[in-house]
N, C-alpha and C positions, 0 to 999 in steps of 0.2 A: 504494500500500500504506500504511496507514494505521499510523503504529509506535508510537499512543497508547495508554495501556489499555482495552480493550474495556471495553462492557461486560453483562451475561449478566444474564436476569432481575433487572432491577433495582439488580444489584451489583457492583462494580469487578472484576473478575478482576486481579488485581496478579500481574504475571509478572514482575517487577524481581528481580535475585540479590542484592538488600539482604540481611543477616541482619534477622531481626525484633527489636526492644529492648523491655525495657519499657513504652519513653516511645509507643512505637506503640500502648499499649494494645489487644495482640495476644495471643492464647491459642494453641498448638499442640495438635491434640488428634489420637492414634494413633484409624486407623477398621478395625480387621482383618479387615472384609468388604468393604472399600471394594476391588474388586478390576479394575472396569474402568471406560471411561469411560462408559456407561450409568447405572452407581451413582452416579458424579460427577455426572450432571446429574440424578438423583434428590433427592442432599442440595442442587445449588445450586437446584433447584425448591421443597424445604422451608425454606431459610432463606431465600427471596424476598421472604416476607409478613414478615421481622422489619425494622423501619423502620433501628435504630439499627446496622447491621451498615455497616463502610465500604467492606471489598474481605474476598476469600476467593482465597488462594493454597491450590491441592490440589498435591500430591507423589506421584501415585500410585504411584511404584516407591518409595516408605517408607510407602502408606499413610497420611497424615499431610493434616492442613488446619488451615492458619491462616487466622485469624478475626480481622481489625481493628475492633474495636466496643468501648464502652462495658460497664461489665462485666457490667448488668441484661441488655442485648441478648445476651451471651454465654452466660448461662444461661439466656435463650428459647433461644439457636439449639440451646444440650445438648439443651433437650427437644425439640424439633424432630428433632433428628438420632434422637434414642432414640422417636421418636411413628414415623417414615419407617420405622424398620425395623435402624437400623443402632448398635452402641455403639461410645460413644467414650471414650479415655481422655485426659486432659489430662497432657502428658510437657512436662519442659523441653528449650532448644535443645540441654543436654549431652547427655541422655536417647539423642532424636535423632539424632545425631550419631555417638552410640558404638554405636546401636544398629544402624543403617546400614539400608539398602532389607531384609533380609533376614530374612522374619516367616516364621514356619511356625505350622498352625494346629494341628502334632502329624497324625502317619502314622494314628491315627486318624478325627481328624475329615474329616484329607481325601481317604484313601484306603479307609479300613478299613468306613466305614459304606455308603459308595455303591456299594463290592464286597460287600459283605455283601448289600445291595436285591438288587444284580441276579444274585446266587447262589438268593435265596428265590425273587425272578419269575420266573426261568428254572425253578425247581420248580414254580410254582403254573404258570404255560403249559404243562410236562409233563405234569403232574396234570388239566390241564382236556386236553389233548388224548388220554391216553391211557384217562381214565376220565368222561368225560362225562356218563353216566345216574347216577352214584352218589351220592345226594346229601352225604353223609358227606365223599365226597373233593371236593366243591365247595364246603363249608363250610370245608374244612381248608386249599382253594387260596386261599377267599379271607381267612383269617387269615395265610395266605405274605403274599399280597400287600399288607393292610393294616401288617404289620409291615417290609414291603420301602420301602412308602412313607414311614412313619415315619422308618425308617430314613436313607433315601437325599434325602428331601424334606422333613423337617420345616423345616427351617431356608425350603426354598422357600415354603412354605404360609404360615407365620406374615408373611413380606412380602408376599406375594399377598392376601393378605388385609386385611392395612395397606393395600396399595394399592389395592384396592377403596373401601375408609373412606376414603381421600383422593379418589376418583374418576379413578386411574390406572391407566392401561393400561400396565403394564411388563413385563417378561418373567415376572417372577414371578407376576402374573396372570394372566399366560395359560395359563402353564404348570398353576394352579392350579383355574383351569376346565377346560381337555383333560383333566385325571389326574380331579377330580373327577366329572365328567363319562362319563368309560370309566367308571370305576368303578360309575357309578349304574346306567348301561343294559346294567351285567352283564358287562363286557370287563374283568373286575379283573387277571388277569394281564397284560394288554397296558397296564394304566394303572400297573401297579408298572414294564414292561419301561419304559415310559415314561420313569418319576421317574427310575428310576435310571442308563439311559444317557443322560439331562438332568447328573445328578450326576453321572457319571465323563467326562463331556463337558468341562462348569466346570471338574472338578479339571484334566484336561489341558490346558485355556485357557489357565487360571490356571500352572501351571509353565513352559507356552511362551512365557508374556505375563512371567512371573519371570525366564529365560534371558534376553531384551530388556534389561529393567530394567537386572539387576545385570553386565550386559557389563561397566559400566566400574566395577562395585566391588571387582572384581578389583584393579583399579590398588591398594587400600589395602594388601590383602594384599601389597604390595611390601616396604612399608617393616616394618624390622624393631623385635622388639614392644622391645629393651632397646640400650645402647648405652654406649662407654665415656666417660666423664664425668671430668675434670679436678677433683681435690677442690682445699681451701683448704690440704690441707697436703704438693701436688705430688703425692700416688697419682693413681692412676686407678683408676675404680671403675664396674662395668657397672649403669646405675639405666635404669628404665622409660620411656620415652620420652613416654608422655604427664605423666609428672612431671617432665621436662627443664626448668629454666626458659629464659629469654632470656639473650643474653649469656654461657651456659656456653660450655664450651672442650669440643670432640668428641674421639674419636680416631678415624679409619677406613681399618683395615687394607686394603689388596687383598685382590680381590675383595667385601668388603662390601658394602652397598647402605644409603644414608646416610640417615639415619634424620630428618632434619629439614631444613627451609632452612638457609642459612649463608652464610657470607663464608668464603672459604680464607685463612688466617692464617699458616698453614706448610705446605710439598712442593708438590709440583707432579705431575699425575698426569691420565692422560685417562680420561673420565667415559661412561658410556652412558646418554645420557639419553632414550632414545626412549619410555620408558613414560610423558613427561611432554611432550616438542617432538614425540614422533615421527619425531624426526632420525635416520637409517638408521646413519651413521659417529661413533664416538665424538667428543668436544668434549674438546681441554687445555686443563687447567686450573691457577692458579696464583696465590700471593696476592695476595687484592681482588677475585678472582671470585668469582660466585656459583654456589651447589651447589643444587638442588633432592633435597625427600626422595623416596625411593623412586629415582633414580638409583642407577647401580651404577659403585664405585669399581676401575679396572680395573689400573692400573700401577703404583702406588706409596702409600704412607701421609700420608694428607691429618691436619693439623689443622684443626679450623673451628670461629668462632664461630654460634654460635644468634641464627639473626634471626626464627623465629617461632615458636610453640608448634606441637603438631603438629594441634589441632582446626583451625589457621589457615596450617598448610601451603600452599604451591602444589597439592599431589596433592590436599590434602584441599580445597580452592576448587573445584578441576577436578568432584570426586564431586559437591560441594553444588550447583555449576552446573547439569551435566547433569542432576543430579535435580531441579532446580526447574523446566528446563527441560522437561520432560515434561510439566508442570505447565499451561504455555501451549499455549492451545489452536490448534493449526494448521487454514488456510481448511479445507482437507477433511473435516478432523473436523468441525467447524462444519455445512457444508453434510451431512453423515452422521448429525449428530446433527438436523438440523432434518428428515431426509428418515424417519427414523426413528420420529419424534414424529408422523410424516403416515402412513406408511406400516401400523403396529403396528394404531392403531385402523380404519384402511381394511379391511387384513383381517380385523379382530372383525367388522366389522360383514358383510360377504362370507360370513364363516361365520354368523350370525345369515340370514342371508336363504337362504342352501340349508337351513339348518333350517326355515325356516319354511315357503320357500317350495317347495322342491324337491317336497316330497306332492303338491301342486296343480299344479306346471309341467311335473314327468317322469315325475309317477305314483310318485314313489320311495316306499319303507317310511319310516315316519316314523326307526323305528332306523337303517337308511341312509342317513338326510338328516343324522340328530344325527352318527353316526360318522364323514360326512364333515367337518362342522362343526368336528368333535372335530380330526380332522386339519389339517384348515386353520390350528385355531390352533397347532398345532405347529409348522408351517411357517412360521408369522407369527413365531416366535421371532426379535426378530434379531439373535440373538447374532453372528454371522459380520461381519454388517453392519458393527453397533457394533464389535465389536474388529479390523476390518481398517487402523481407520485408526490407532488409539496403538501398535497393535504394529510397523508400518511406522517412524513415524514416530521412535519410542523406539529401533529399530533402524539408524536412521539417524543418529541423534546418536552413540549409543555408537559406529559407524561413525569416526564424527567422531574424536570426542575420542578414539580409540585412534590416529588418525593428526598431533595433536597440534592439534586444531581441534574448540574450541568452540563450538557452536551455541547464543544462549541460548532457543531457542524452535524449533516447528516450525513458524511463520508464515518465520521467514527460511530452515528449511532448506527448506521448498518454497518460498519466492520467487525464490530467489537463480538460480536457473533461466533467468527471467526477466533479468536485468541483460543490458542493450546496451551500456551504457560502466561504465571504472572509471578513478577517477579515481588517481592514484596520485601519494605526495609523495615528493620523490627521496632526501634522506637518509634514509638505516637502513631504507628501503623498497625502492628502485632500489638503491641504494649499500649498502657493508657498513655506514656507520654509524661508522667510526671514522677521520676522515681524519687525516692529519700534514701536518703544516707543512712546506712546500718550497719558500716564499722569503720571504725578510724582507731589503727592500727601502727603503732610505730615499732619500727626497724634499728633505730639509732638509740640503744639501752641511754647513752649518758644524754641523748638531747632533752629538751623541755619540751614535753607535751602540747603546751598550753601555745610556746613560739611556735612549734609547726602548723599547730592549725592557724594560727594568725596568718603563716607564709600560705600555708594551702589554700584558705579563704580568700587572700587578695590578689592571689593569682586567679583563683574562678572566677571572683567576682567580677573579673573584664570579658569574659566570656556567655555568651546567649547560650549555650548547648546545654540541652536541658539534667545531661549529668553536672554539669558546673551549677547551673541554680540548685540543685539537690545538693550540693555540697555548701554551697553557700548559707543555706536554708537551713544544714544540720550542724554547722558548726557556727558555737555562741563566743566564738575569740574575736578579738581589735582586728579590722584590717589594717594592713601596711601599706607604706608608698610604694608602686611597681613603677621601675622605669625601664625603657628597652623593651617596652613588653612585643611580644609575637604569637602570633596564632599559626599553627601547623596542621594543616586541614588536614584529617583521618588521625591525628598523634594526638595534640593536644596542645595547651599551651608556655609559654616559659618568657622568664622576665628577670632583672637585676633587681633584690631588693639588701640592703644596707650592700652593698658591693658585694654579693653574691648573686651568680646566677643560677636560677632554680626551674625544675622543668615540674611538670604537674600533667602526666601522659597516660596515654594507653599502656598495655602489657609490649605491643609489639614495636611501639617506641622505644623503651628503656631495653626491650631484647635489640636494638640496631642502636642503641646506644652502649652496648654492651654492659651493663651494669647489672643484671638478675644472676644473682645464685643458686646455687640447689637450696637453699633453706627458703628464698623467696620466693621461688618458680612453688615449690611443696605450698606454702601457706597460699598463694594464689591461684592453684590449683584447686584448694580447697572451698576457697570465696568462689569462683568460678562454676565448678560444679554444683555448687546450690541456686546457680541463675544470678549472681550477683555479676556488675560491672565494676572492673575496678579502675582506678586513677592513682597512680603511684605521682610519691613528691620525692624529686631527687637533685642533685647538684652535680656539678659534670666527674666526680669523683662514688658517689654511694647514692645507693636508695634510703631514704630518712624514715619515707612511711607510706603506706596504703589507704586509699579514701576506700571502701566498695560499696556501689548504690544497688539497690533494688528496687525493680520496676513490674508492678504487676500487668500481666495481660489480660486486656481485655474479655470480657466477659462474651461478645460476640465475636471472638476472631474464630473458636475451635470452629463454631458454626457458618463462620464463611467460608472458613478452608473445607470444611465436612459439605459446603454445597456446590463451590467450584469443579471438588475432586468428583462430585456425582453429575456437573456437567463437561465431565472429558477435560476439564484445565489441570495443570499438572503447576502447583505455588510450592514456588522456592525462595526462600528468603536470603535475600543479599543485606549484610550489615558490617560495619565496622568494627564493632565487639569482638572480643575474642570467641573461638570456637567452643569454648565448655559453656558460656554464659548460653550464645546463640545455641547448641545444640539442644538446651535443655529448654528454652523457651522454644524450639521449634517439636520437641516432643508433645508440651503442654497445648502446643496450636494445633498440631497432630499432620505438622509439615515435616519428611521425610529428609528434603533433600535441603541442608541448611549449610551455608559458605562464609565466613565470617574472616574474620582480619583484611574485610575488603578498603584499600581507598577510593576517593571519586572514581579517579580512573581506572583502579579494578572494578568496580561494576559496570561502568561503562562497556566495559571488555567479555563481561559474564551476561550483558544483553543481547551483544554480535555474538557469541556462541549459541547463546538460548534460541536466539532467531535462527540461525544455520541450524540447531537440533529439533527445533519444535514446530518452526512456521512464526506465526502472526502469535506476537509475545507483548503483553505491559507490563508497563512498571508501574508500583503506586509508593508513591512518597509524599514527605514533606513539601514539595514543588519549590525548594528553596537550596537545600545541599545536594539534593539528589537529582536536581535541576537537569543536570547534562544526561543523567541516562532516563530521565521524561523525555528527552526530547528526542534520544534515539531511537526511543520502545517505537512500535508500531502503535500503539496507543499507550497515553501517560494517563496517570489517576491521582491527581494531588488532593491528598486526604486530608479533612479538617480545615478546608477552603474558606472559612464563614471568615470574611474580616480581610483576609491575606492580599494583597493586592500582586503580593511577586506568585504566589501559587497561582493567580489565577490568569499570568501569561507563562506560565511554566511548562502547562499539562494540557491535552486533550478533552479532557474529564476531568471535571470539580463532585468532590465529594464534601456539601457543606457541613457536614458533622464529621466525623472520623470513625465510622461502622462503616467496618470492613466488609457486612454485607450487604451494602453498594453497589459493589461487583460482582457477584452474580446473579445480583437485579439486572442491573445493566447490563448483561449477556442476556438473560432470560428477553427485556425488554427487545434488545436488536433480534433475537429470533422470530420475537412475534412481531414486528416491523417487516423483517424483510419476507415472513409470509403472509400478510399485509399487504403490503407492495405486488406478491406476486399475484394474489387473487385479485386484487385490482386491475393489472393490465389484463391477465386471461378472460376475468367477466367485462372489460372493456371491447378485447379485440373478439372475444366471442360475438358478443352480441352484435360487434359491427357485421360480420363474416353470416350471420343469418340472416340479417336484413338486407345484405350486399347478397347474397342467395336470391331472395323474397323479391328483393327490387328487378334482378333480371329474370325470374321463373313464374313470378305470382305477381300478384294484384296490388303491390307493398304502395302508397300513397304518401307525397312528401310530407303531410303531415302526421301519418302514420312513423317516417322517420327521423324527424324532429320528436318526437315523442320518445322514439326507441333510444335517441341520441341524449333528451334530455334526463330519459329515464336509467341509462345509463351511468351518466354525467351522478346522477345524485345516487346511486346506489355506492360507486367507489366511493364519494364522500361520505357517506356517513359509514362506508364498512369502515374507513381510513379515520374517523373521530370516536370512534372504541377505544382507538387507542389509548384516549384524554384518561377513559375509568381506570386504564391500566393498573390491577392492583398484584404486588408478587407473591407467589406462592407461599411463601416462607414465612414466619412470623418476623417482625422488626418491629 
């Protein structure tokens, strides 16, 4: 699987969750007929021929396409877009933003004029069937029908027409020639029934294909619109939450739902955060945790300080995500869209050859040849086709991200299907992630206890690794000044304090430092085999003393690895740790095959193997040290994503909580996706393939296929927004 940017006539398709900046020299521009992915490969076919354009990100559940170009190529690709058929408006990223997925084009335009067509066609077919000889009521039927078309079809003609002048065969020309076409050889009531259950066809795509979309826009509606704010002169005062700045002081009563990110500052109180992790049971909470907005405050009255505005929320990352993700074209769309572009003109031309040729081959009336032809192209529609695969796959992410998993693309929610191994790192992945210190042990009979831990502590204490805060945490000694300090990624780290330099490492540090004995290798051997990690304190001459932390695991890891193994994935744990610690936390997980004294670069190195022995392989990590081999897996899984802003350009897959059984949701999910996807095209292409029978053996009526075409059209829709209920088998 290829995880570079495609790239689509000519042009980048950028599927990255960047926001866009100025310095991108990028335009945002609202497209409010851009309504499926059919339209989408219309405009990326008319900005093809503009040289200076560099990628094109579309959004189709907001509607919206950014354009990386210079700014002359920016306003070819406007007229480009306004020559294709479509207008655009240029919004900023606020614009956007506030304005959310959710465009209505007015009860008019989309409901009121295509019921209006097919109130007049249904008169003008009454008219022509119940008065026939009269010429007065024939004239009268067909000004029904010419104002039914207007009505219901204008909008379709003026693009059928464009794309004629381009020399494209799109829906809206075909549609354009069938209706023209009845109309000419005297079937005017059947060419309005035509346009306008085409039009109320569209209109009900387009709402089902909306319900997809804004599944997860819902989540914004969480957070509430005002909140109470700490003035400078001690009141509280309820202000607007998108006027909130950074750094304010919150209040939020029980039951509230917390209106922005934060840090808890004062109470303590348990939180339901499932509109955000997905987490089933509330999480306590307590000062120096983090609150996410749109959570809901359940026990007691939190103070919190503001750690981000609310356009750059967690909830509000989540919406931007999914909706960019839409954006990325998944293989089956791909393959939908190139069978589409084969498929369209194959049957023009099928219906040109019974027109022509039918009089000479079956003796048919030339009217009877064209009427078939007429039908054919109806049937050539392929709307069903084209929107069986964004509706699925749109259905799937919202899937996703309501169960607290982000999808950034539907290339990985249909790959992930696929993965035979995963590779998994033990802390905060296997493990909860927060170990304590449970022995501090010295080596140096004559040193002072009470000095080591002082050096031990102020050497951790410059270090984020979650064994260092455990050690910080369990030792109550003075820290010291560290000067010279250095971090040694995979070892540990080391520093000068009163002019001595002191190292504070792993086992396989001090072993490449040469300084372990048979009496310290024996006692760490012992810490080791009981699951402890240890950190040795030494100076470039002796080891002084041993930290060893313990880290329990998780409560749900046996049972994600006990559900993987029962779908064919084979989890092996890559970690830094030494091998006694890691083997024995890989027994408890009930993972087999477990590798430990890995650096960056040895995992890196045990992904390109796994892939060479397995096929299609992830990694799930922290999305922050284990960064480089998320980005080589075939799919990355950065766990305990809620908040993180590097995890969530790190990885493929966000897991907003840190349950590891995430992942074989997310396989179980892309299975039922991609047979999803496939009942959609076979009940698509089927039904086309009997009424394409029917139209040339039987009696089949172009609004009999508009019918088969519309009724098609909504059965993939709604089998494709099942997805949305998507619930896993498993308990979580």
């Amino acid at each position: 699987m290829d995880k570079e940017s495609t790239k689509v006539a000519g042009i980048s398709e950028d599927s990255s969750l960047h926001s866009v900046s100025a310095d991108d020299n990028a335009a945002r521009f609202r497209i409010p007929s851009m309504d499926c992915a059919s339209e989408e490969s219309e405009i990326r076919r008319a900005l093809a021929k503009i040289d200076g354009i560099k990628s094109l990100r579309f959004n189709l559940g907001a509607r919206e396409l950014i354009i990386n170009a210079d700014v002359d190529s920016i306003q070819l690709a406007v007229e480009a877009i306004k020559k294709a058929g479509f207008n655009s408006e240029l919004i900023s990223d606020a614009e956007s933003f506030e304005s959310g997925s959710e465009l209505s084009k007015g009860f008019w335009n989309t409901w009121g004029r295509p019921i209006s067509g097919l109130i007049l066609a249904v008169i003008a077919e009454v008219l022509e069937f119940a008065y026939p000889d009269i010429q007065e009521i024939k004239y009268l039927g067909m000004a029904l029908a010419s104002i039914s078309i207007i009505l219901a079809g204008l909008d379709v003609y003026v693009k059928g027409l464009k794309a004629f002048g381009d020399g494209r065969l799109n829906i809206n020309a075909l549609m354009t020639v069938a209706v023209t076409g009845a109309f000419l050889i005297g079937q005017w009531p059947e060419a309005a029934m035509v346009m306008a259950l085409y039009a109320i066809a569209e209109a009900i795509e387009a709402k089902a294909v909306d319900r997809a979309r804004n599944a997860i826009k819902s989540l914004m509606e969480l957070t509430p619109e005002d909140a109470e704010v700490l003035q400078p002169d001690g009141a509280w005062k309820r202000e607007l939450v998108k006027d909130i700045p950074i750094d304010s002081k919150v209040r939020i009563r029980p039951g509230e739902r917390i209106p922005l990110d934060g840090i808890v500052i004062s109470g303590q109180s348990a939180i339901d955060q499932s509109p955000v992790t997905g987490e089933s049971l509330p999480v306590d909470k307590s000062p120096n945790d983090e609150v996410f907005a749109g959570t809901i405050n359940q026990a007691a009255e939190l103070e919190i300080r503001i750690t981000a505005l609310s356009s750059n929320s967690t909830i509000s990352r989540i919406i931007n995500a999914v909706e960019e993700a839409q954006g990325a074209r998944a293989p089956t769309q791909r393959f939908v869209d190139a069978f589409a572009a084969f498929y369209t003109p194959a049957v023009f031309v099928l219906a040109l050859i019974v027109a022509l040729w039918m009089p000479f081959l079956l003796e048919w009336t030339w009217m009877k040849s064209i009427y078939k032809a007429l039908v054919l192209l109806v049937i050539a529609c392929p709307c069903a086709l084209v929107i069986s695969t964004p509706v699925t796959v749109v259905s799937g992410l919202a899937a996703a991200a309501r169960r607290g998993i982000l999808i950034k693309g539907g290339v990985y929610l249909e790959e992930a299907r696929k993965i035979k191994a995963v590779a998994l790192d033990k802390t905060g992945t296997i493990t909860e992630g927060k170990p304590k210190l449970s022995n501090f042990e010295v080596f140096e009979l004559q040193a002072d206890s009470a000095e080591l831990k002082g050096i031990a502590k102020s050497l951790a204490s410059r270090s984020d690794h979650p064994v260092s805060k455990a050690i910080v945490e369990g030792l109550s000694a003075q820290a010291k000044e560290v000067k010279n300090f250095k971090a040694i990624a995979g070892r540990g780290v080391q520093g000068r304090i009163a002019d001595i330099t002191y190292f504070l490492g792993n086992h396989r540090w001090i072993e490449e430092l040469e300084l372990c004995t048979p009496e310290i290798e024996a006692q760490l051997s012992i810490l080791e085999n009981t699951g402890r990690t240890v950190s040795l304190l030494a100076t470039t001459e002796k080891v002084l003393a041993v930290c060893a932390v313990a880290d329990t695991i998780k409560v749900s890891s046996k049972t994600a690895v006990s559900e993987l193994i029962s779908l064919g994935v084979t989890p092996i744990m890559l970690t830094g740790d030494n091998a006694a610690t890691a083997r024995t936390v890989g027994v408890q997980a009930g993972i087999s095959e477990v590798k430990g004294n890995l650096l960056p670069e040895d995992k890196l190195k045990e992904i390109e193997s796994l892939q060479k022995q397995f096929g299609v392989t992830a990694m799930t990590g922290d999305g922050i040290n284990d960064a480089p081999s998320l980005a080589r897996a075939d799919i990355g899984f950065a766990m305990g994503a809620a908040g993180t802003h590097t995890a969530m350009e790190a990885a493929d897959i966000l897991v907003m909580n840190d349950d590891l059984r995430r992942l074989p949701e997310t396989i179980r999910l892309s299975k039922q996706t991609h047979a999803i996807l496939w009942q959609n095209i076979v009940l698509a292409l089927g039904i086309k393939f009997v009424f394409l029978f029917l139209a040339l053996f039987d009696n089949a009526s172009m609004w009999m296929a508009v019918f088969a075409d519309m009724g098609a059209s909504l059965i993939v829709v709604f089998n494709g927004l099942r997805l949305i209920t998507f619930k896993p088998k498993s308990k979580s």
